[in-house]
C-alpha positions in Angstrom: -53.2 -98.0 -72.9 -49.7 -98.4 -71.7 -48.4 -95.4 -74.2 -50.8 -92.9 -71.4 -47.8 -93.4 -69.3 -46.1 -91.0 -71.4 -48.5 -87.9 -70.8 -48.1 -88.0 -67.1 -44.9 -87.4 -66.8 -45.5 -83.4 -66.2 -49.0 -83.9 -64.0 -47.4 -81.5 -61.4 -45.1 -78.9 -61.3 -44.0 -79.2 -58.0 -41.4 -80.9 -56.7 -42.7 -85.3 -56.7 -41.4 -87.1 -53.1 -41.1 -90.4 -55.7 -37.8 -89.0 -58.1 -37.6 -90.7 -61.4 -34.5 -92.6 -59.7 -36.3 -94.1 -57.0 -36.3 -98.3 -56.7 -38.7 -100.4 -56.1 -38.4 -103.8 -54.6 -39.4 -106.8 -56.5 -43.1 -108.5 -55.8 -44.4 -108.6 -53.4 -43.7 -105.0 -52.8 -47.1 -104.1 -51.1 -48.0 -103.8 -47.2 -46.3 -107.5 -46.9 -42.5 -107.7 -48.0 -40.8 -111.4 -48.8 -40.0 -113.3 -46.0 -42.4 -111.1 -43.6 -44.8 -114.0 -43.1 -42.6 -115.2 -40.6 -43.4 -112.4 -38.7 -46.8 -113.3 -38.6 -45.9 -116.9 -37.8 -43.7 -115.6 -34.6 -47.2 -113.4 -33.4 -49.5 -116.6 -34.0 -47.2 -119.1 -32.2 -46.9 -116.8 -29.0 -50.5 -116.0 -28.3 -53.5 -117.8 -28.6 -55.7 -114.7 -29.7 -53.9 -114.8 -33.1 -53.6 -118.3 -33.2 -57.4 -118.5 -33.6 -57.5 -115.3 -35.8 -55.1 -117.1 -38.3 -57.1 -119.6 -38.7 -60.5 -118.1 -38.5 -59.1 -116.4 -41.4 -58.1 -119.9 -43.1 -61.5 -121.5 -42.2 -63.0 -118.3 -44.3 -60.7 -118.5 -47.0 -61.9 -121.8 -47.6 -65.4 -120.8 -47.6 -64.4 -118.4 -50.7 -63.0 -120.8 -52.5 -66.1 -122.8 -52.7 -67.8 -119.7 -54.2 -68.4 -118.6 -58.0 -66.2 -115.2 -58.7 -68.0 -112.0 -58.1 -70.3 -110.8 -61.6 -70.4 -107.2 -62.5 -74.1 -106.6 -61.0 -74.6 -102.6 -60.0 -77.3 -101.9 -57.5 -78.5 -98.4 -58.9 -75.4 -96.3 -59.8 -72.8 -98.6 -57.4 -70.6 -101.8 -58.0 -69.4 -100.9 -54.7 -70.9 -104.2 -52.8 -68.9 -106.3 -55.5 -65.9 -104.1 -55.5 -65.5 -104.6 -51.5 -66.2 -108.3 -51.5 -63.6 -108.6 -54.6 -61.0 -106.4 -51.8 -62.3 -109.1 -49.3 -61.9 -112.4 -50.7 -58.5 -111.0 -52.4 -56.9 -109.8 -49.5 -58.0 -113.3 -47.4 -56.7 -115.5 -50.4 -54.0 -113.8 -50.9 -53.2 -114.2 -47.1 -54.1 -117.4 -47.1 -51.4 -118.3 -49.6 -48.7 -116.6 -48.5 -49.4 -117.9 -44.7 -49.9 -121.6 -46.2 -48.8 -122.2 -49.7 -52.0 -124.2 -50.5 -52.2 -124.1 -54.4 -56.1 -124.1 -53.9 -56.0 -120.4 -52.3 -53.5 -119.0 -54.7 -55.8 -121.1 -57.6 -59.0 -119.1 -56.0 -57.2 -116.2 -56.3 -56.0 -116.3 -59.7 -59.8 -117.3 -60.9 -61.8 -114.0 -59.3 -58.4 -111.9 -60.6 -59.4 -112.9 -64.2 -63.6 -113.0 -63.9 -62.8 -109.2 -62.6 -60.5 -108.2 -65.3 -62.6 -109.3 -67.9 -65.3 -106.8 -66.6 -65.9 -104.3 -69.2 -65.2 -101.5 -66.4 -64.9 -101.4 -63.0 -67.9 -98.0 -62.8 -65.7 -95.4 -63.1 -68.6 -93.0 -62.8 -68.6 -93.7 -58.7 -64.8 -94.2 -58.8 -65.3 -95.4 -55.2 -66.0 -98.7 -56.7 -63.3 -98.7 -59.0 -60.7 -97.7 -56.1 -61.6 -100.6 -53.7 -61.6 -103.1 -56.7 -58.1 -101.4 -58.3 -56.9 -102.3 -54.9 -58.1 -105.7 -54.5 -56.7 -107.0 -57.9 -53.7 -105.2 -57.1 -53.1 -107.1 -53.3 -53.4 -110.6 -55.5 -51.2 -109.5 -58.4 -48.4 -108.5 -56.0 -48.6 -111.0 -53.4 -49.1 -113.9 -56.2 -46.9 -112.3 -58.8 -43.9 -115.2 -58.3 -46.6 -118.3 -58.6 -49.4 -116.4 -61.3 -48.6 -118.0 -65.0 -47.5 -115.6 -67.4 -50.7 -115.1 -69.0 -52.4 -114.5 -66.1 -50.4 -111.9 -65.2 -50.6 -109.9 -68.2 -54.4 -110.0 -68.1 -54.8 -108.8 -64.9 -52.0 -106.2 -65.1 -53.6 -104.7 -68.3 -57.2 -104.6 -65.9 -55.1 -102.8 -63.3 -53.9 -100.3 -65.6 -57.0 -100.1 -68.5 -60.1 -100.3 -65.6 -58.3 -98.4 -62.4 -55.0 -96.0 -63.3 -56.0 -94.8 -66.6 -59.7 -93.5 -65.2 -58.2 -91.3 -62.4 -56.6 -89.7 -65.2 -59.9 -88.1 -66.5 -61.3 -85.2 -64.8 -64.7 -86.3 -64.8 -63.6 -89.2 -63.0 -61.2 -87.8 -60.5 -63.2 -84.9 -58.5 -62.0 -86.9 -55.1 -58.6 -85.0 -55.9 -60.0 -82.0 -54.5 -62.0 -83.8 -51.3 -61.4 -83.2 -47.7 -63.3 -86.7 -47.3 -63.4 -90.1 -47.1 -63.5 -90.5 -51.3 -60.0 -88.5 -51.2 -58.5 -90.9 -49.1 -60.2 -94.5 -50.6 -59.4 -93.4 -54.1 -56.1 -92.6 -53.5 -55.4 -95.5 -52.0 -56.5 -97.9 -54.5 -54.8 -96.0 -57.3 -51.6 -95.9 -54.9 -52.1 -99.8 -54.5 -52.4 -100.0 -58.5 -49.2 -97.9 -59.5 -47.4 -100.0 -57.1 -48.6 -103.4 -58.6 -47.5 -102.8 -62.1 -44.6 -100.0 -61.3 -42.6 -101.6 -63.7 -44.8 -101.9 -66.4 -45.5 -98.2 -66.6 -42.8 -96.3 -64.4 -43.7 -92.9 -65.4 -47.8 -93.3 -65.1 -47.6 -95.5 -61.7 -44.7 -92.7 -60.3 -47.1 -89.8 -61.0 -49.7 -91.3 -59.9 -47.9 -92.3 -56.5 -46.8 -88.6 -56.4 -50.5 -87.4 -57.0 -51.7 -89.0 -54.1 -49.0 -88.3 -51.8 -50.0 -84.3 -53.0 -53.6 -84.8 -52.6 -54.4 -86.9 -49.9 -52.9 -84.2 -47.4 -56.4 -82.6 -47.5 -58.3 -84.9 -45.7 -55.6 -85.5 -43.4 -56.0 -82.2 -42.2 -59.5 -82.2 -41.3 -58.2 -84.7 -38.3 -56.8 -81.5 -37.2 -55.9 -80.3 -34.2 -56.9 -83.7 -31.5 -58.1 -86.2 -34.1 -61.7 -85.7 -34.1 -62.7 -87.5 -37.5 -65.8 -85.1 -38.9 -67.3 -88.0 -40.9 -68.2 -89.7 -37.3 -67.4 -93.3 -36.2 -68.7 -95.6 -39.7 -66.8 -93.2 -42.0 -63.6 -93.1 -39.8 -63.5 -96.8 -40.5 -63.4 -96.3 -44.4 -61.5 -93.4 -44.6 -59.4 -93.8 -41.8 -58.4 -97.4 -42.6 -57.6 -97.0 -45.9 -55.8 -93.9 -44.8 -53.6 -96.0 -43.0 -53.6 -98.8 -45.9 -52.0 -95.8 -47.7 -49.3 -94.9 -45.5 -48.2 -98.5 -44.3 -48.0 -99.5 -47.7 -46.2 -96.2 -49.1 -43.5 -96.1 -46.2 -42.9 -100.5 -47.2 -42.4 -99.6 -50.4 -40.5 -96.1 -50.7 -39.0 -96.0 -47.0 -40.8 -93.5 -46.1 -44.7 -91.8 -45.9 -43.1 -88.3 -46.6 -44.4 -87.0 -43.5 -47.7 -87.5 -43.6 -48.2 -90.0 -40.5 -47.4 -86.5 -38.3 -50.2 -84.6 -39.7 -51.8 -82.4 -37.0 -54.1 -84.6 -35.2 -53.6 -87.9 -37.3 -52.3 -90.2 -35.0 -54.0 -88.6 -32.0 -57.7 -90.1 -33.9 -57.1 -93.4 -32.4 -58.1 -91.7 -28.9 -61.1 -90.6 -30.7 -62.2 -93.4 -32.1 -61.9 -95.5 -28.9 -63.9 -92.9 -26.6 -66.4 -93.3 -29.2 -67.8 -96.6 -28.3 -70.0 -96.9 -24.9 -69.9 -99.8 -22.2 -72.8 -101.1 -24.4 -70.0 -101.8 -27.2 -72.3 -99.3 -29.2 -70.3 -96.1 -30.8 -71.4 -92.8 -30.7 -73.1 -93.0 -34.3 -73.4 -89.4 -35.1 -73.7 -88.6 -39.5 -74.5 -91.7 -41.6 -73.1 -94.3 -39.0 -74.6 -97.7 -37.7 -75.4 -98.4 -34.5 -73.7 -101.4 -34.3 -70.4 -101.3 -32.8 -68.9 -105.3 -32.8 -66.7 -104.9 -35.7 -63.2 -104.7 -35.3 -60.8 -101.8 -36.3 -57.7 -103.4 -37.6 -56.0 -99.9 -38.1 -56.3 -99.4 -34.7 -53.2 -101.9 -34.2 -51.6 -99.6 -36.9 -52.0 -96.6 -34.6 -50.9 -98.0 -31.4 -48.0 -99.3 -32.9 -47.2 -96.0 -34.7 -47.8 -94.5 -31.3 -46.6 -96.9 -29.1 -49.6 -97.3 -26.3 -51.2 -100.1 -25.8 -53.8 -98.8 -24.2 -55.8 -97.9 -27.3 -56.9 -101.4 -28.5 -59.2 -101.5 -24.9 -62.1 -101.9 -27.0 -60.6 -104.0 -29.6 -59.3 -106.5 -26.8 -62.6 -106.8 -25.9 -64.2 -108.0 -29.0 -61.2 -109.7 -29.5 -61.7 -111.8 -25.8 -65.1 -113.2 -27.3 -65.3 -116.3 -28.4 -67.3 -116.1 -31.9 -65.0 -114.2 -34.6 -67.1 -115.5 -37.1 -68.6 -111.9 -36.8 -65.4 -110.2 -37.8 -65.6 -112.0 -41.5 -66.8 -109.9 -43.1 -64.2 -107.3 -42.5 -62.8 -106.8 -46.3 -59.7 -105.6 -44.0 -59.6 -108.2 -41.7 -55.5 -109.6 -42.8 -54.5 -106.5 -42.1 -54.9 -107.0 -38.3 -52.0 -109.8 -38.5 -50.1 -107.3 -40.6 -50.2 -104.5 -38.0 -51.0 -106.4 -34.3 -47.1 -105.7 -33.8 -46.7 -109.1 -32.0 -49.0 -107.3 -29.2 -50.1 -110.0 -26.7 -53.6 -109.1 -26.2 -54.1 -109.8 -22.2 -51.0 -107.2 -22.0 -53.6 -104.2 -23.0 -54.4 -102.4 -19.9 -57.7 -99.5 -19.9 -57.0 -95.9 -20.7 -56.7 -94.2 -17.5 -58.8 -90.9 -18.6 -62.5 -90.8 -18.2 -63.0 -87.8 -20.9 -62.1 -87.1 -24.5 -62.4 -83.7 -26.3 -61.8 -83.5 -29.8 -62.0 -79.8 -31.6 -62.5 -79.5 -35.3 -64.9 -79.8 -37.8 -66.9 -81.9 -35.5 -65.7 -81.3 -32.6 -66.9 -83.9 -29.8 -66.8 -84.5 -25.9 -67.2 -88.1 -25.1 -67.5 -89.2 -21.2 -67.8 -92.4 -18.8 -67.4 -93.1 -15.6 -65.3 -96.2 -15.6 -63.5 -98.1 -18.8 -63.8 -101.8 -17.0 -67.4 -101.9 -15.5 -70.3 -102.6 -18.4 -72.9 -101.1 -16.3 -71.0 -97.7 -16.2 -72.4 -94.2 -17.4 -71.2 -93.5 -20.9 -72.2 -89.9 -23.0 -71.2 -88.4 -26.0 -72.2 -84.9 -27.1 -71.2 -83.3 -30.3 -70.9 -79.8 -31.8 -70.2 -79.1 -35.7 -72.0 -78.2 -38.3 -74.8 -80.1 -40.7 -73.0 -78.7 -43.7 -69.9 -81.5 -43.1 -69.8 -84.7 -45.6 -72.3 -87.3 -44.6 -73.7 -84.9 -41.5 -77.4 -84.8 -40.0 -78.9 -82.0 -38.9 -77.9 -83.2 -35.3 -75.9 -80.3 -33.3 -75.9 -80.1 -29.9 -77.0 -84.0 -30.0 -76.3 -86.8 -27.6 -76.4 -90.3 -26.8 -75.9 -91.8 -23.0 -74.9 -95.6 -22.0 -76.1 -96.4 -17.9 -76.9 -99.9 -16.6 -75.4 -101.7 -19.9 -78.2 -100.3 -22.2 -78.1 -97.2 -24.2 -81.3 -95.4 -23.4 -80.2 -92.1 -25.9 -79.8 -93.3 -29.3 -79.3 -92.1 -32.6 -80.7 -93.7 -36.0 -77.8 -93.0 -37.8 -77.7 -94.0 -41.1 -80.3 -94.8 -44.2 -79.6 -96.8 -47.2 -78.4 -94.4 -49.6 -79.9 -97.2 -52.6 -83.4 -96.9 -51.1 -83.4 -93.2 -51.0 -81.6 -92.4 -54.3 -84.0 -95.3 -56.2 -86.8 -93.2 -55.1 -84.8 -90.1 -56.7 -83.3 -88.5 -54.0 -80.5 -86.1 -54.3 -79.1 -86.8 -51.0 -75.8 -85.3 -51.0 -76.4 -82.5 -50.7 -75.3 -79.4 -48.0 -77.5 -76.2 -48.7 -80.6 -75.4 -46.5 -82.9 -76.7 -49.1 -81.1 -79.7 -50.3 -83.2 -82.1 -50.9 -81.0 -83.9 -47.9 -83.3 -82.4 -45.4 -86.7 -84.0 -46.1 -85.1 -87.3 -44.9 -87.0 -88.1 -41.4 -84.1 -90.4 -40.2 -81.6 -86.7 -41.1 -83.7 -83.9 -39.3 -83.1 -82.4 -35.8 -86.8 -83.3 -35.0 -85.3 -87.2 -34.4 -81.8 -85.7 -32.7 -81.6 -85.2 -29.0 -81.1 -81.7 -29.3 -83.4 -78.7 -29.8 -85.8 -78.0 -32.1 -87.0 -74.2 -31.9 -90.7 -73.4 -33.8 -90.7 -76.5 -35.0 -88.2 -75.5 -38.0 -84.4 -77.0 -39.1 -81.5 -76.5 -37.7 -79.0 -73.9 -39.9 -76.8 -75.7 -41.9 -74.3 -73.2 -42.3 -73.8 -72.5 -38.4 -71.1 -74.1 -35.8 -71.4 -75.0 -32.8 -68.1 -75.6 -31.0 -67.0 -77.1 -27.9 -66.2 -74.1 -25.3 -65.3 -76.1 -22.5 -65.4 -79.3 -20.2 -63.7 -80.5 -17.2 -62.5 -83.9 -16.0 -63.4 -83.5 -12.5 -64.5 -86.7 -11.2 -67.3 -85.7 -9.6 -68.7 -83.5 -12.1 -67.5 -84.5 -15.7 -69.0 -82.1 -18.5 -68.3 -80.6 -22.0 -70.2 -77.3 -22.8 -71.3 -76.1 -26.2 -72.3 -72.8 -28.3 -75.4 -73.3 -30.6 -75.9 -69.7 -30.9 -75.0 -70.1 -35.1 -77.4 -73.1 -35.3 -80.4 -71.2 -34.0 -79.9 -67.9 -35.5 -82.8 -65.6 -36.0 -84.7 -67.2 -33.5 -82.9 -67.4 -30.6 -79.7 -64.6 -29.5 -78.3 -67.6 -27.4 -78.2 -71.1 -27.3 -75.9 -72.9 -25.1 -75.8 -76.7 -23.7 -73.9 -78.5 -21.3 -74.2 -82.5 -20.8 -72.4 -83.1 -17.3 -72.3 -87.1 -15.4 -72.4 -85.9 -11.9 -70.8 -87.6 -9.0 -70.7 -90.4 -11.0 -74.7 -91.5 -10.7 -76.6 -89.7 -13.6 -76.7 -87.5 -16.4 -77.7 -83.6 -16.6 -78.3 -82.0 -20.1 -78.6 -78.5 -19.2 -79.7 -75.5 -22.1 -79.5 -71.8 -21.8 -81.2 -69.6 -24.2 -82.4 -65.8 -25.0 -84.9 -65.4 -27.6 -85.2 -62.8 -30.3 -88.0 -60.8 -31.2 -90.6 -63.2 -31.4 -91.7 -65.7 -29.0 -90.6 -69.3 -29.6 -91.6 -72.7 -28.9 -88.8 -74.7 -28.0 -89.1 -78.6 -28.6 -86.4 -80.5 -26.1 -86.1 -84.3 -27.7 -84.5 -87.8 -27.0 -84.5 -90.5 -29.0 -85.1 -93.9 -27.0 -85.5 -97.8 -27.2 -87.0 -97.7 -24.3 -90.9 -97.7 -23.2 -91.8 -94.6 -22.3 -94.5 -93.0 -19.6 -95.1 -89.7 -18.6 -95.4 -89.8 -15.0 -96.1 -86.2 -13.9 -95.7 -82.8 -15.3 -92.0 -83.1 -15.4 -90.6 -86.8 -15.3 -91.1 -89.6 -18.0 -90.5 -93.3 -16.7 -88.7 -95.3 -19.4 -88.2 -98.9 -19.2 -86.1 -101.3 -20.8 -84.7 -104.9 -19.7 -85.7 -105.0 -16.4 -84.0 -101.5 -15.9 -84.8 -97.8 -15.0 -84.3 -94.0 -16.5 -85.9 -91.2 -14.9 -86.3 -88.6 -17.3 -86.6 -85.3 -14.5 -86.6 -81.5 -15.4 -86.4 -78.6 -13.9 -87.0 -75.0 -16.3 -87.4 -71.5 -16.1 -90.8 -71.6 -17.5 -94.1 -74.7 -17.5 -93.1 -77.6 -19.5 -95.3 -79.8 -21.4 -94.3 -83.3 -20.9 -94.5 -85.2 -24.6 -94.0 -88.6 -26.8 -93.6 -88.2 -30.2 -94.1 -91.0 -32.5 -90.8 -92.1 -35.0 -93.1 -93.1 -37.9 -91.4 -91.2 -40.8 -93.6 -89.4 -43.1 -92.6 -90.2 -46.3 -92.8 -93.6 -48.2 -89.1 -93.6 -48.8 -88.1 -93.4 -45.6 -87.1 -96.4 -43.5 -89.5 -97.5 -40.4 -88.1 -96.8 -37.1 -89.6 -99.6 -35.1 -89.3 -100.2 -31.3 -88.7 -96.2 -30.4 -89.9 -93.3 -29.2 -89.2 -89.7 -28.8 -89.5 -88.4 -25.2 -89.1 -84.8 -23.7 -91.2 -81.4 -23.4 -91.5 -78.2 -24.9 -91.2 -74.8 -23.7 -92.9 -71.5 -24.7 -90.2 -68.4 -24.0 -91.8 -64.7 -25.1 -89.5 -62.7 -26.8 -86.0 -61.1 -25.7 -85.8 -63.5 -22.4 -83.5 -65.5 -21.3 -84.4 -68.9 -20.4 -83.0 -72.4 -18.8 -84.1 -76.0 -19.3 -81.9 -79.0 -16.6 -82.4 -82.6 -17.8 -81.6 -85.1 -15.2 -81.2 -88.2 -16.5 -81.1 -90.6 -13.9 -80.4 -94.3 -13.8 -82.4 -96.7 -11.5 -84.0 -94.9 -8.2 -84.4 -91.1 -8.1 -81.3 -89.4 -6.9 -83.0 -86.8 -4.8 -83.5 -82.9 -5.6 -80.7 -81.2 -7.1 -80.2 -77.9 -8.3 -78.3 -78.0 -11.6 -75.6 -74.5 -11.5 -75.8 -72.6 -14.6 -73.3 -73.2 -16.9 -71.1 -70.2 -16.2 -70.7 -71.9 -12.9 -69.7 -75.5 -14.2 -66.4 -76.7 -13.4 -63.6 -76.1 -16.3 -60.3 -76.2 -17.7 -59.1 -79.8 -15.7 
């Protein structure tokens, strides 16, 4: 396999950023250069924080070393689960070494390195799998090149090469080339990690391949594009993102330089993005095929506010950094690279972003509000725009979800297990009106807190962007354009989600039918018990606290619940929710106006919401 290395020399006609003359360090070459442990050692002795990371970190590694080495078990067409757990207890052995010199980590090490290379692939067929594990043998290889026997090392360097680079090579294999997501950015990654591993086993392959994914990988970095709105939404920006930045950090350590592509438009900006998108509730805004959970950490966050030199930032990492149990964070395959990256930062020295809103444009463009970044009872809203046809999207425009009294009472399912839809047959990837996508209950506007208009889907080829907000204090708002989601049946569809004077929420909608009359279905998705009070509030409940649902319209509202039991046998149970709001008939060619107040604890009195056009904007 090592003779492929020939053929690659002409992959690209353009000019390569890595020149045929370039050096290379010796091992270990990648993310952590000799003598850099020290470093770490300096961090750990001057603040506490890291002091108990290190050796959370060393307590896990010797968990792992008590465990058999991962077997090459797929669940449906993925080895992904085993790939990422390889990445895991590589990168934390491999750490743990280096950090300790205790022969039983590097031993560990050197024991799952051979059980993988004797694989007879790594699933090159969802390449995903074969990035994250290229990467993980490659991390032990480099950082246990000096101690590794002889034998070893050629094993697992022939794996590297045999099972990761030569794959990427095949076109059937290598389709993430030409991605604007999150595979473009993991697979180049872990072939990038490979090619650096064995460089000088197989200069001209591992150069080519470096240069490839310095070529390639600038087309997801331009969906971040122009303030750092990530499209994929909070759980993808943590894969794509971080190994984004796994890419970089361990391109500019090894070559001097990223060529460049830190400064993409809107790259480093993201990390404002991805901190606005968690609530008081340490919930994110889980938008597309994200969890709900929040608790993990992000250690590329550190990377960014290095890179960018604010502090400010890691607010919501210090926080789950503050708590006392970082047993949680162990399962973070990425975990090290928080020592790596924390920059020495002392963590009580991170002080709260002083703005209250965030506006990202984009793909996805996103408005994310609150009214204070210290109190845990404070109001928190996101809102988002796009389009359904993005990677991983739901058919969820013009959706939002609202943090008040340290619970979130609007909520978003996220995310289904893509094994339990695709073992029933689902084609789920898919981004035309009638993909198959769309009979998914947990993926439908129906189960969004946005609109639904005759009861059909949402247009998957519209946008909706984001055509104004405001940080004035007292009335904080982000407007939107649905117009293209709704076409056909309605001329006009704008919203506006607005935290007024600090105390509540208003979700204000603007339409103008077409031809026809239309029934328009207004929905929120809640943990909370619901009760329709009158005809136009709901009372919902939850831990002791309040929400009054309150509207006001141009036209009689019917006050409803809908239930969240899915239709279909393959879709997962929703339990301990409900669907609360109204709906509204509108006859043809009118225009038309729905006000949502959504209002913490006691009623806040009568208000009358201003149209849009009126709302403040441009601060």
């Amino acid at each position: 396999m090592l003779l492929q290395a020939g053929i690659t020399t002409n992959l690209f006609s353009q000019t390569d950023s890595i020149a045929v003359t370039a050096a290379i360090g010796n091992h270990p070459r990648i993310l952590l250069l000799e003598h850099e442990e020290e470093n770490i050692r300096n961090t750990i002795a001057a603040d506490p924080v890291w002091q108990r990371m290190h050796e959370a970190i060393l307590s896990e590694c010797d968990k792992i070393v008590a465990e058999p080495p991962v077997e090459r078990i797929k669940i449906g067409r993925r080895l992904l689960d085993k790939s990422r757990e390889a990445l895991r207890r590589l990168f934390f052995l491999s750490y743990g070494y280096r950090m300790t010199q205790q022969k039983k980590y590097l031993d560990r090490a050197e024991k799952e390195m051979l059980a993988i290379a004797a694989f007879s692939d790594w699933n090159p067929s969802h390449f995903l799998d074969v990035a994250e594990m290229t990467m993980a043998v490659s991390i032990g290889y480099d950082w246990l090149y000096q101690e590794l026997p002889a034998g070893s090392k050629a094993v697992i360097k022939a794996a590297i090469i045999e099972k990761g680079l030569s794959p990427s090579l095949d076109p059937k294999n290598n389709s993430w080339l030409r991605a604007e997501h999150n595979w473009n950015q993991v697979c180049n990654a872990g072939m990038t990690y490979g090619a650096m591993a064995v460089y000088e086993d197989a200069p001209a392959l591992c150069r080519s391949i470096i240069n490839r994914a310095i070529k390639t990988i600038v087309k997801p970095m331009q969906e971040y594009a122009p303030d750092g709105a990530y499209p994929e939404g909070y759980g993808y920006w943590g894969y794509g993102t971080s190994f984004n930045v796994l890419f970089l950090h361990a391109v500019k350590k090894c070559f001097g330089s990223d060529f460049g592509l830190s400064n993409s438009p809107g790259f480093l900006r993201t990390a404002s993005f991805l901190e606005n998108m968690t609530g008081p509730t340490g919930k994110p805004f889980n938008f597309s095929d994200a969890g709900e959970g929040g608790s993990g950490l992000q250690p590329a966050m550190f990377w960014f506010a290095a890179a960018l030199h604010d502090p400010s930032v890691l607010w919501v990492e210090r926080g789950r950094l503050l708590e006392n149990n970082f047993s949680a964070f162990m399962n973070d395959r990425l975990l090290p690279g928080i020592m790596l990256w924390n920059n020495g930062i002392k963590i009580n020295s991170i002080t709260a972003p002083k703005e209250l809103i965030w506006v990202g444009r984009g793909r996805t463009p996103v408005a994310l509000m609150r009214t204070s970044w210290t109190d845990t009872s404070a109001i928190f809203v996101g809102m988002k725009g796009g389009s359904a046809s993005v990677n991983h999207a739901h058919m969820d425009i013009g959706s939002f979800v609202m943090d008040a009294q340290g619970v979130r009472w609007a909520m978003d399912f996220g995310a289904q297990d893509y094994e339990s839809l695709e073992s029933k047959g689902l084609q789920i990837f898919g981004r035309t009106q009638d993909a198959q996508r769309w009979t998914v209950f947990r993926y439908i506007n129906q189960v969004h807190n946005t609109l639904t208009v005759n009861d059909r889907q949402q247009l998957v080829k519209g946008y909706a962007p984001i055509t104004g907000h405001s940080s004035d204090p007292s009335f904080l708002n982000a407007t939107a354009d649905l117009s293209e989601i709704y076409k056909g049946t309605l001329v006009k569809a704008l919203r506006g989600v607005a935290i007024v004077g600090k105390k509540y929420v208003v979700v204000r909608d603007e339409m103008e039918t077409a031809a026809a009359p239309v029934t328009i279905r207004w929905t929120m998705l809640t943990p909370a018990e619901a009760k329709i009070t009158n005809d136009h509030t709901i009372t919902l409940t939850q831990k002791g606290r309040t929400l009054l649902l309150d509207v006001t319209a141009s036209g009689k509202v019917v006050m409803k619940t809908w239930s969240t039991t899915p239709p279909h046998g393959y879709d997962a149970p929703n339990p301990g929710t409900v669907l609360v709001g109204f709906e509204l008939t509108v006859p043809a060619h009118t225009k038309a106006f729905t006000a949502v107040r959504l209002i913490p604890g006691k009623s806040a009195g009568q208000m009358v919401v201003p149209s849009l056009n009126k709302w403040p904007a441009g601060k």
